[in-house]
C-alpha positions in Angstrom: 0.0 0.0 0.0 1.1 3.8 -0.9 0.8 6.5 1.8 1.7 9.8 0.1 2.9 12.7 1.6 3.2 11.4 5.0 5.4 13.9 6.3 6.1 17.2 4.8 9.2 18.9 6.5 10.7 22.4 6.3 14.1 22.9 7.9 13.6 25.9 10.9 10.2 28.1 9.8 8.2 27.3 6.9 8.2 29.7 3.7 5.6 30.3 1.3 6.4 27.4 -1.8 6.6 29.8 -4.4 9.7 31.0 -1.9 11.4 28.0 -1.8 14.7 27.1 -3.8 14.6 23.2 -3.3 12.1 20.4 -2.7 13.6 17.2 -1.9 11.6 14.1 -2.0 12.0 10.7 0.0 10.9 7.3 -0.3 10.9 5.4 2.3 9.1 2.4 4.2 6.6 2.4 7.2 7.9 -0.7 8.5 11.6 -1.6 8.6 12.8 -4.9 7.2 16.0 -4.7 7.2 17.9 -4.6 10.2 20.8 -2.7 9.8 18.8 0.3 9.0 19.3 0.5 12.9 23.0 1.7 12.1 21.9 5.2 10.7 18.8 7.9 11.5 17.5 9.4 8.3 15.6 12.5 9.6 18.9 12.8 11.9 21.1 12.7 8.6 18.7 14.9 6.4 18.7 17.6 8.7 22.6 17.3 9.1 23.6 17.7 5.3 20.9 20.7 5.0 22.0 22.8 8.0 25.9 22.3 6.9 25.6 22.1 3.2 23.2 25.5 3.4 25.9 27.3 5.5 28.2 26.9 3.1 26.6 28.4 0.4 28.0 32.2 1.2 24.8 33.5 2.7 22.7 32.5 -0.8 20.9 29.6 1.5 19.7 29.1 4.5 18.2 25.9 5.8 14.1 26.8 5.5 14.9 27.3 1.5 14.7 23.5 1.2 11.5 21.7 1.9 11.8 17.9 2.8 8.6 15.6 1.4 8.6 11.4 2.8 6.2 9.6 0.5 5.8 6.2 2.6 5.1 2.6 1.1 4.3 -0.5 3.7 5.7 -3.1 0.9 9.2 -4.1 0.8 9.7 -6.7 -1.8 9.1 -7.6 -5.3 7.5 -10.8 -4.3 4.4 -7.8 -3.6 3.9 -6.9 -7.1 2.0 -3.3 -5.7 5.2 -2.2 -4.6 6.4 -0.5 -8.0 3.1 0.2 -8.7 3.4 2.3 -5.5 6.2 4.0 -6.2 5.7 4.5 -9.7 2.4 6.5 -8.3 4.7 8.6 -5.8 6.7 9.8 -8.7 4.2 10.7 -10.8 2.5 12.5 -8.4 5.8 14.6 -7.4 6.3 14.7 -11.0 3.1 16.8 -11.7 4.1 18.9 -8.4 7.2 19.4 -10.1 5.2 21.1 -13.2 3.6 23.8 -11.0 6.8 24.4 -9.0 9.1 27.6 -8.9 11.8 26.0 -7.1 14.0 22.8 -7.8 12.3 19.4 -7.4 14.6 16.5 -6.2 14.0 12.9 -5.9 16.8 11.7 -3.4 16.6 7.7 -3.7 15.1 5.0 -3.6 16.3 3.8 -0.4 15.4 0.1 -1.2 18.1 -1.2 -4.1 15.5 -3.3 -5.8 13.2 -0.6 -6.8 16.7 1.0 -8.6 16.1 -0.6 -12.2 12.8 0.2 -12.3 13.1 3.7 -11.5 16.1 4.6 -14.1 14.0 3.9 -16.5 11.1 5.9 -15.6 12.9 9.2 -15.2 13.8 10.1 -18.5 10.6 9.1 -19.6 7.9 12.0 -20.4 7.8 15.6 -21.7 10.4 18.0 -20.6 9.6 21.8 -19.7 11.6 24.4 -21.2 11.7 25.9 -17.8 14.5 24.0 -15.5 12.6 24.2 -12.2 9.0 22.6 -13.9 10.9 19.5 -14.2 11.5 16.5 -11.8 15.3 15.2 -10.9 16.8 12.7 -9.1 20.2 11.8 -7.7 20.8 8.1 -6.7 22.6 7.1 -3.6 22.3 3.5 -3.4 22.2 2.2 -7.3 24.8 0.3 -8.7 25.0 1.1 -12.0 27.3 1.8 -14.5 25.8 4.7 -16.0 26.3 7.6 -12.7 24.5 10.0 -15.6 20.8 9.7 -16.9 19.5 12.1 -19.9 16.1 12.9 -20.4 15.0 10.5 -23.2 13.5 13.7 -25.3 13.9 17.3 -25.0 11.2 20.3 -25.7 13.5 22.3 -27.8 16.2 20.2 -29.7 18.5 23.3 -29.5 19.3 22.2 -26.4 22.2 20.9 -25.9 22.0 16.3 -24.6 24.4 17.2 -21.7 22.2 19.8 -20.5 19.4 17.6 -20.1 20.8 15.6 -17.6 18.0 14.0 -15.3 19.7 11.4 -12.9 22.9 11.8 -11.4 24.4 8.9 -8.8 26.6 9.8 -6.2 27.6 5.8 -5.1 30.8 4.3 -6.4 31.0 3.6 -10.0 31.5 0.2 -11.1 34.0 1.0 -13.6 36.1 2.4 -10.1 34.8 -0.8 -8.2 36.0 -3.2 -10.4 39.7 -1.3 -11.2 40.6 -1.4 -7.6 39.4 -4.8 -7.1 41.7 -5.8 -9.9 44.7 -3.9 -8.7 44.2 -5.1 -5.3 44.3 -8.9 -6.4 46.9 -7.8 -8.4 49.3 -6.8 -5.8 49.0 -9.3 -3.1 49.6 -11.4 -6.4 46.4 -13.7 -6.2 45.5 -15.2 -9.7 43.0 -17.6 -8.7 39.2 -16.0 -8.2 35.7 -16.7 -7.2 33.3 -14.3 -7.6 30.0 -14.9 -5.4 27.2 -12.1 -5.3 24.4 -11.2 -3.1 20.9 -12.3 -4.7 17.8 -11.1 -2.9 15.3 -7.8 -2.4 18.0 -5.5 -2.0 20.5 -6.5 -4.3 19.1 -6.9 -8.4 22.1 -5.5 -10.2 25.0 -7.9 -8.5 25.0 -10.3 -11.3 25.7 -8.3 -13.8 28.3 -6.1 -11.7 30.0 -9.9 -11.3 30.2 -10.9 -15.1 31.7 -7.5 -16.0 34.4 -8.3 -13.0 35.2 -11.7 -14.4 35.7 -10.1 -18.1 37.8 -7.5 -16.6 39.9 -9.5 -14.6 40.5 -12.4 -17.6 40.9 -9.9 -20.3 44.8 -9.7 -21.0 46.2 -6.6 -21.4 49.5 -5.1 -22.8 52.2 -5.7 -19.7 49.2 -7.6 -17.9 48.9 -11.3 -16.8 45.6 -12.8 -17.1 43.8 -13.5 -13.9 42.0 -17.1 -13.7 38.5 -17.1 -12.4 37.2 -20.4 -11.5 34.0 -19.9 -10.1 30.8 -17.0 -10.6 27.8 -17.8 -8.4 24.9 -16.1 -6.2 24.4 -16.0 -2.9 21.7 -16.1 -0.9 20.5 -16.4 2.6 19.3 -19.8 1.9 22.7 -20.6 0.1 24.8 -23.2 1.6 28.3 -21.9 1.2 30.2 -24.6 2.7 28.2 -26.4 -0.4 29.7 -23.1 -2.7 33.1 -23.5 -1.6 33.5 -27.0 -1.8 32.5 -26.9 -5.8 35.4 -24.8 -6.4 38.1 -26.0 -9.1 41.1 -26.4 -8.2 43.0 -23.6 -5.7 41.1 -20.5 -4.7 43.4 -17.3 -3.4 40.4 -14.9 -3.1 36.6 -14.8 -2.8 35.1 -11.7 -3.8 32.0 -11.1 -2.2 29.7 -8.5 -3.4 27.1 -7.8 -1.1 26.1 -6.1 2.0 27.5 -6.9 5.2 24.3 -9.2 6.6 24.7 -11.9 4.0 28.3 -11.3 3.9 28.3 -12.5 7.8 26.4 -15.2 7.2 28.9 -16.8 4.9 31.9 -15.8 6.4 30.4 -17.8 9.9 29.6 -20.8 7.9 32.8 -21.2 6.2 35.0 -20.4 9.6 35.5 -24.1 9.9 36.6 -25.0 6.6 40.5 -25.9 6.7 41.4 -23.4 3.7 39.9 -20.2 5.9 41.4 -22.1 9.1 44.6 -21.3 7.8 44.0 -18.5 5.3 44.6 -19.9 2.4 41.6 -18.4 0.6 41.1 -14.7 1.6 37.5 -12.7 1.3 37.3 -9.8 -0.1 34.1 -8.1 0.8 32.4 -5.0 -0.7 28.5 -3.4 -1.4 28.3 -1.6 -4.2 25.2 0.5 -3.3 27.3 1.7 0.1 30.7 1.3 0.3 31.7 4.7 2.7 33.7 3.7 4.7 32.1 5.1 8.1 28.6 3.9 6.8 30.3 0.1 6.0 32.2 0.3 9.5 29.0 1.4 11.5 27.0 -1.3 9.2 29.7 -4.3 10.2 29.5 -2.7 14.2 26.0 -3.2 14.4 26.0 -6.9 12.9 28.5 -8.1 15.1 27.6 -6.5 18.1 23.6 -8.2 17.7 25.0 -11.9 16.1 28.6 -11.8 17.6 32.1 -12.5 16.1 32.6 -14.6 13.1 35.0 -17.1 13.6 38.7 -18.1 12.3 37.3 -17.0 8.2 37.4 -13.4 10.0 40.8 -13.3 9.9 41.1 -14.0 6.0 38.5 -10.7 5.4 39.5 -7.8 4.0 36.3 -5.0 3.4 36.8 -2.8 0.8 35.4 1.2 0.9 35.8 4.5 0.1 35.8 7.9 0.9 35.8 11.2 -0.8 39.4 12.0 -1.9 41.7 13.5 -0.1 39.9 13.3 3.3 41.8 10.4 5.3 40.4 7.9 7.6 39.9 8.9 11.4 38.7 6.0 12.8 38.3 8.2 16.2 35.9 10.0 13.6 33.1 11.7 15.6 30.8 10.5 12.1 31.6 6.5 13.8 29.6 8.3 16.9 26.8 9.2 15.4 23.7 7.4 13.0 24.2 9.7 10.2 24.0 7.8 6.9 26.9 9.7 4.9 25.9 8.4 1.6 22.5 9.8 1.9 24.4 12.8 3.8 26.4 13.3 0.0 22.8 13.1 -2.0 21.3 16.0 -0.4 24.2 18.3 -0.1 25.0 17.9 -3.7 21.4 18.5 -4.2 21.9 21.9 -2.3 25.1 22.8 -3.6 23.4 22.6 -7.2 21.2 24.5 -6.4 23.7 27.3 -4.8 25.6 27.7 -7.9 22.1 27.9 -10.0 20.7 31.0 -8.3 24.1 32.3 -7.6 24.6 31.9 -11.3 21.6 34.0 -11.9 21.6 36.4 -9.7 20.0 34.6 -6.9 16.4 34.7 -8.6 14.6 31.3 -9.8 17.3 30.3 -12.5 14.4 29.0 -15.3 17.0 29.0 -18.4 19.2 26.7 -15.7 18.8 22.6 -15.7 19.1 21.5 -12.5 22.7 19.4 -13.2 24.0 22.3 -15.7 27.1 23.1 -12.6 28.3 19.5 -13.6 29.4 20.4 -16.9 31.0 23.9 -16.2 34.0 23.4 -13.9 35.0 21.1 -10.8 33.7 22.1 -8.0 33.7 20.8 -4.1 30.4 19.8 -2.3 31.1 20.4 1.8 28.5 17.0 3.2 29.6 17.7 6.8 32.5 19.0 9.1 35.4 17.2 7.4 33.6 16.0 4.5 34.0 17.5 0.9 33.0 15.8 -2.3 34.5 16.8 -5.4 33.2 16.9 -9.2 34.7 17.4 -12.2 33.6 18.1 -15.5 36.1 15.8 -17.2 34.2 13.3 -19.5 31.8 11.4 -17.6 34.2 10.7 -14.7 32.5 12.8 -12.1 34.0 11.2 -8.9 36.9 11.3 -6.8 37.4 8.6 -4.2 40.6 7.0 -2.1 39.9 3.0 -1.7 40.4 1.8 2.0 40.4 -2.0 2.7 40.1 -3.0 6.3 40.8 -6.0 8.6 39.1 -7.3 11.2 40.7 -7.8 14.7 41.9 -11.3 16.0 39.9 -10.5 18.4 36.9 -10.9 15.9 37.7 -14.3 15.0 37.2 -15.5 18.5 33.6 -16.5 19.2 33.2 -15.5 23.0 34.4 -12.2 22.0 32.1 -9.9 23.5 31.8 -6.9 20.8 30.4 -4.2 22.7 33.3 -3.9 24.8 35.1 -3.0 22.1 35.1 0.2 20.4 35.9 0.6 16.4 39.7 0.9 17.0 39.4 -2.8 18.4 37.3 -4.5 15.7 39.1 -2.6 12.6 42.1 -2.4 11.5 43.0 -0.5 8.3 45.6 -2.8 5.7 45.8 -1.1 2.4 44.8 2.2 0.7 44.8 3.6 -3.3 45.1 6.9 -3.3 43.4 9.2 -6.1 44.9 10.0 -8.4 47.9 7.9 -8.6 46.1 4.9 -7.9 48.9 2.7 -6.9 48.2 0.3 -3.7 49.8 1.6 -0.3 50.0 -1.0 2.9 49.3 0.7 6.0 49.1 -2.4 8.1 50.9 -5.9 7.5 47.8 -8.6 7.9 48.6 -10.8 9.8 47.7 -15.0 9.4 46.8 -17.5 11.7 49.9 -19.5 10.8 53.1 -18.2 10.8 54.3 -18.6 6.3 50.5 -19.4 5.4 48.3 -17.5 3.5 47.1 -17.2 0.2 49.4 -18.0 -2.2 50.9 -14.9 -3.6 52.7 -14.6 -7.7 55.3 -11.8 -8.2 54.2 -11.4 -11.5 51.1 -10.1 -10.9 52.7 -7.1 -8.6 50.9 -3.9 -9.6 53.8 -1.0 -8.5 53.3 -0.2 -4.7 54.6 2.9 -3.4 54.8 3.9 0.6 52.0 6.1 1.8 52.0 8.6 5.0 50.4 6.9 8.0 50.3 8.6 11.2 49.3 7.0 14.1 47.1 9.9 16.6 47.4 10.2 20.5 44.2 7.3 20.6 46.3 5.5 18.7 44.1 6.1 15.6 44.9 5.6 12.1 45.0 8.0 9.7 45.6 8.4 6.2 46.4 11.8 5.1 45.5 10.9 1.3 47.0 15.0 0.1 48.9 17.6 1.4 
């Protein structure tokens, strides 16, 4: 069932609409399903991005300029067929609220991965209105696509220019990134032999493809490139047996990529622990989502899981989790963000959604900008997008390479491979420990931390001719004994 405009919010005191700058739309559930939605508050983070992001806009913004709309549904699966008819109805409905409006209208979703497909194809569907702010928008935080730009599929005036009628934009990690660091990862801890096992259920639609294009990258030969060999490209699901999985693979296995959030990812890594090739880390995991992969969002994620299931086992010790944060930043793992429930990924959607809008009216002498599209600051010139303290996003106009991350791959603890290990005694510093980092733009792999195995000259088995160039990075070590990785100077 569809509940429509359950909650209409404006930020401080309410202004007239024909006053406001940005709407920003939400889609959202009224039940919660999932359970590591507990790791992050949405009105919390919402209200975050727009206080911050607006006081950085040089006076041009002020929080009460952005209206914030939740359209609800109480379905949460595909298995309920209403549930894109639902949402389908929710953006038509903004989309016609859109036509009459004088400010910017943003959808900021989905929140539910499943209803990603769907949706991409719907926006660039339909008329579009000469003037910018009459039309509907969206920017994507949790697809994994491999197109982060959408066009409107026609155009009013074909004078306009294609890359001025940009419709969707996603903020989320790109595959193309994704799968380059995966390979230079495997590449320099000289691991040839692959499986590849992705997550298949309700939150997770797009996996299998993201897989087949990893395999095809990582068995293409290259100039000056050895050809990886991967033996095995499956699903997983919470009904999988992956004791069964693992046992099918051909011959030796160095690394399991796992793509796929961390709740299935926990339930395979406990149901291998026993098997004697994690025992004594001779297979490692490699573990990534694609629709979050920030790192303080995937740490607080993993936190969460742990501390409500416990530890993992002896496989935890073979698990490296790949993430990512906004260039140039470094990793604080005494991070006040770790203390909080903000969602930064969501956090990054709405400030960019502000900061467009910012350099629109700034851009036009602060009046409604109705010769403006909504994503016309992409094309222009590189420009920074301030999320939260300590937080900056950058763009550039460069092709359609819009993003700039640095790739951090964690470890987990010895302590987490211990079963009695009680996990709310620990704090993040003793769960996590930070191995490896590429670095934008050199993109060269930098170990912070040696990982250490179980047995003393085991391990997966590493080829030297594989070694992608490694250079030493700059890791400090802070009076809490916190890592950090200071990515620029």
């Amino acid at each position: 069932m569809f509940v429509f405009i359950c909650w209409t919010w404006t930020l401080i005191s309410a202004k007239p609409p024909t006053e406001m700058k940005l709407e920003l739309f939400f889609q959202d559930r009224v039940h919660t399903y999932w359970s590591e939605e507990e790791s992050f508050n949405i009105s919390t983070t919402i209200d975050a991005a727009v206080r911050y992001a607006t006081s950085q806009t040089n006076g041009h913004m002020v929080p009460n300029d952005v209206n914030c709309t939740f359209g609800f549904t109480t379905g949460y699966s595909l298995s309920q067929s209403q549930n894109i008819d639902d949402i389908i109805s929710f953006l038509r409905h903004i989309r016609t609220q859109a036509n009459v409006s004088t400010a910017y209208s943003v959808f900021v979703g989905p929140s539910l991965g499943s209803l990603c497909p769907w949706i991409a194809d719907w926006m660039p569907l339909g008329l579009v209105s000469e003037e910018a702010q009459k039309n509907l928008y969206q920017i994507e935080y949790t697809c994994q696509n491999s197109l982060p730009i959408r066009y409107f599929a026609s155009l009013v005036s074909i004078s306009n220019p294609v890359r001025a009628g940009i419709v969707s934009f996603a903020v989320n990690l790109q595959s193309n990134t994704l799968i380059r660091t995966l390979n230079l990862f495997l590449r320099q801890q000289g691991w040839k032999n692959i499986a590849i096992l992705y997550e298949l259920s309700i939150w997770a639609l797009q996996y299998r493809e993201l897989a087949w294009s990893l395999k095809l990258y990582l068995t293409t030969t290259g100039v000056g490139r050895a050809q990886l060999n991967v033996i095995k490209v499956d699903s997983l699901k919470l009904d999988s047996d992956p004791r069964r999985i693992v046992g099918q693979f051909d011959g030796p296995c160095q690394a399991i990529i796992l793509l796929g959030g961390p709740k299935i990812s926990y339930y395979f890594i406990e149901m291998v622990s026993n098997m004697s090739r994690f025992e004594n880390c001779e297979t490692a995991i490699i573990q990534v989502d694609p629709s979050n992969a920030i790192a303080y969002d995937v740490l607080r994620r993993w936190r969460y899981i742990l501390s409500t299931k416990g530890a993992l086992g002896t496989a935890a010790q073979c698990t490296y989790l790949m993430t990512a944060l906004p260039a140039g930043q470094g990793f604080d793992i005494s991070s006040d963000i770790l203390k909080t429930k903000l969602q930064l990924s969501l956090a990054s959607a709405v400030a960019l959604a502000i900061r467009l809008t910012y350099f629109n009216y700034a851009a036009n002498g602060d009046v409604p900008p109705t010769n403006r599209r909504f994503f016309t600051p992409l094309k222009e010139k590189p420009f920074s997008v301030p999320v939260l303290p300590n937080v900056t996003y950058y763009f550039s106009n460069y092709d359609d390479s819009v993003e700039y991350y640095d790739l951090y791959f964690f470890t987990f603890t010895p302590a987490i491979a211990v079963k009695a290990t009680n996990i709310d005694e620990l704090d993040f510093e003793g769960i996590f420990e930070l191995n490896s980092v590429l670095l934008n733009p050199n993109w060269t792999v930098e170990t912070a931390f040696q990982n250490f195995w179980s047995t003393p000259g085991r391990g997966p088995a590493g080829e030297d001719c594989l070694l992608s160039p490694c250079l030493a990075g700059t890791v400090v070590s802070n009076a809490s004994n916190a890592l950090e990785v200071l990515a620029r100077v």
